[in-house]
C-alpha positions in Angstrom: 10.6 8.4 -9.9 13.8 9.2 -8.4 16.1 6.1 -9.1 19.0 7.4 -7.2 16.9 6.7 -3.7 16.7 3.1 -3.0 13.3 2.0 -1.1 13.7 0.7 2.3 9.8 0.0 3.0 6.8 -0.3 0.9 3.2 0.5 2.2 0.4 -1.4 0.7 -3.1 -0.5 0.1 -4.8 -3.8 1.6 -8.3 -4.2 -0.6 -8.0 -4.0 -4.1 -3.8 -4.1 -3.5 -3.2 -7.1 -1.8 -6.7 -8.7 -1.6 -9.7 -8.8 -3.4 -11.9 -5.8 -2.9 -14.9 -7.0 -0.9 -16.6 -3.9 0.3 -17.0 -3.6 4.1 -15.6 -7.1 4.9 -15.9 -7.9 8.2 -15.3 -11.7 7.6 -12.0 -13.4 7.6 -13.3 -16.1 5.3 -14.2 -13.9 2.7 -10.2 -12.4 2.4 -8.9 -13.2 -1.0 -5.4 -12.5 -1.7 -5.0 -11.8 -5.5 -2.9 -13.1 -7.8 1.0 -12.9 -8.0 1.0 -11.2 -3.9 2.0 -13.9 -1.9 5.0 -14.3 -4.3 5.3 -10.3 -4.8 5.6 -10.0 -0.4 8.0 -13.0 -0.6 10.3 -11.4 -3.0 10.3 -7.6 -0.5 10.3 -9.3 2.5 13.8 -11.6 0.5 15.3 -8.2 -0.5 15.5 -7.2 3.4 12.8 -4.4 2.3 10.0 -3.4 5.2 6.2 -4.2 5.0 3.6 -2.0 5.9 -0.5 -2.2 5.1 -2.3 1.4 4.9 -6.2 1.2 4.5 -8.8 3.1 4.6 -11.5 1.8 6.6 -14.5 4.3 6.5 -17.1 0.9 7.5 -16.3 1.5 10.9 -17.6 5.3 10.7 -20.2 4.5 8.9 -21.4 1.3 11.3 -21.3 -1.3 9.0 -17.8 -2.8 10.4 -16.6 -3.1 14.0 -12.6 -2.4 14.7 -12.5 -6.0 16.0 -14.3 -7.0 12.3 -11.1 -4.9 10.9 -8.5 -6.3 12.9 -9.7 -9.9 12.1 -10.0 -9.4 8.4 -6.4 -7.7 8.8 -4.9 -11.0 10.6 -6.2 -13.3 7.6 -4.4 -11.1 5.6 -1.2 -11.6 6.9 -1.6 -15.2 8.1 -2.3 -15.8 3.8 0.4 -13.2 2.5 3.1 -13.5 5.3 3.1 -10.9 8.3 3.2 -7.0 8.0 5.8 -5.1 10.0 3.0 -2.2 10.9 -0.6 -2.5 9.8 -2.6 0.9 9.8 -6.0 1.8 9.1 -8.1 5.0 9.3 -11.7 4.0 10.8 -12.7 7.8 9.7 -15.6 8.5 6.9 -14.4 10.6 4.1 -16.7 13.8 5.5 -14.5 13.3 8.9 -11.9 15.3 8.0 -9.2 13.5 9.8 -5.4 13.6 8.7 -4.8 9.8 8.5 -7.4 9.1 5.7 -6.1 9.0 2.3 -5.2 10.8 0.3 -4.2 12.9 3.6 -0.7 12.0 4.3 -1.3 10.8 8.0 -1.3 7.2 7.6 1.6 6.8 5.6 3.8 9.2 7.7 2.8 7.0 10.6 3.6 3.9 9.2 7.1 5.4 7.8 7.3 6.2 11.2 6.6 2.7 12.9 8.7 0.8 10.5 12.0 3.7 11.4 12.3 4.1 7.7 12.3 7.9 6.4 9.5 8.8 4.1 11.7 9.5 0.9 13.0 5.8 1.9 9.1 4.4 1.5 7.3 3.7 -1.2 3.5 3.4 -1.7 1.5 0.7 -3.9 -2.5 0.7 -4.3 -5.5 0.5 -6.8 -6.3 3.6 -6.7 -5.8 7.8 -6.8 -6.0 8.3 -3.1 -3.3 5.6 -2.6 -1.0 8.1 -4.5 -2.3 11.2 -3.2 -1.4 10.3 0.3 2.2 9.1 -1.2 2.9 12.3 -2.5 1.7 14.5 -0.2 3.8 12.4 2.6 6.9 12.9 0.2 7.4 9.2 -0.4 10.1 8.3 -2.8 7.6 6.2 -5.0 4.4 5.6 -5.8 3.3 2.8 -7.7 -0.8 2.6 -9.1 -1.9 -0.9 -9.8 -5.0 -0.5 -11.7 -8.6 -2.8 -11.0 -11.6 -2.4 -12.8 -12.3 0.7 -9.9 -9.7 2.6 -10.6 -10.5 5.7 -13.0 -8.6 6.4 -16.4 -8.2 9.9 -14.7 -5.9 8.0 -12.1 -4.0 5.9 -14.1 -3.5 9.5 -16.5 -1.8 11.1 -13.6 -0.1 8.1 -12.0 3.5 8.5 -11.8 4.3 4.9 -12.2 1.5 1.9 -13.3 2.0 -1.1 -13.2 0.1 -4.3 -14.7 -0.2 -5.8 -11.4 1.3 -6.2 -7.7 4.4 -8.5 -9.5 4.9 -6.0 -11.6 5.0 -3.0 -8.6 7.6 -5.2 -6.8 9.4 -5.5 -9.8 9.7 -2.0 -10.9 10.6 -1.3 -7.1 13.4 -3.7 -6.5 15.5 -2.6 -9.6 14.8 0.8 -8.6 16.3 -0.7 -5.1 19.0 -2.5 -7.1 20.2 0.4 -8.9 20.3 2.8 -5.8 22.2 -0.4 -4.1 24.9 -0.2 -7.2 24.9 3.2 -8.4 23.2 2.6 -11.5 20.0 4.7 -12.8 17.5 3.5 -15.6 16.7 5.6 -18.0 
């Protein structure tokens, strides 16, 4: 990571990230937020830094999920962590070919877009290689895997930056903030 570019905006994978993976949830009641989150968003949302949720949604291509299923589970999500300045989701299946699905960069230039934050000025935290793909092929300024029992060892080889969990992300991203703010590099 660059430390001499402070982070403006962090875009977070939703499932597996910020909530417990339950594949293809479509119910509200079933949204989980993991541990360490709630006080991880607190502590970004504290440091002035912007909020966005990128997720791949590929239930509503498939026909398992309907967007208003999406948008419901997405509105737990924020009504348990805290609200979201932009929340974006790709409905597309991964045979679509469509530029917002991750690891295409798409959805993370969009939401660098709707939160008026340059890309270099965003950073990207999620579970697994995709997340991190689409972060560096939208030329964010950081990338941060946080591993679950999904992600592969092949991912968490050829992450830039891992962390132990989502505390941990927002840790290594506000002193890399901090630094930028006073100058100061790590290393």
């Amino acid at each position: 990571m660059d430390e001499s570019r402070a982070i403006d905006a962090v875009l977070c994978d939703r499932d597996g990230t910020l909530v417990v993976d339950v594949p293809y949830n479509g119910d509200p009641d079933r949204v989980e937020p993991l541990p360490g989150v709630a006080d991880g968003l607190a502590r970004l949302r504290a440091a002035a830094v912007r909020l966005a949720v990128v997720s791949n949604q590929s239930g509503v291509a498939r026909g398992v999920l309907t967007a208003a299923q999406v948008e419901a589970v997405n509105a737990r999500v924020a009504e348990l962590l805290g609200p979201f300045d932009a929340v974006l989701w790709c409905p597309h299946g991964p045979g679509d070919g469509c530029a917002c699905r991750k690891p295409a960069p798409g959805m993370v230039l969009a939401a660098a877009a709707a939160l008026s934050v340059p890309v270099e000025r965003c950073a990207v935290v999620g579970d697994i290689g995709a997340d991190l793909a689409a972060a560096r092929a939208a030329g964010t300024g950081a990338a941060v895997l946080v591993p679950t029992a999904v992600t592969r060892a092949e991912e968490v080889d050829g992450a830039p930056c891992v962390a132990l969990d989502f505390g941990a992300a927002v840790d290594i991203l506000l002193t890399r903030a901090s630094s930028a703010a006073t100058g100061k590099s790590r290393g």
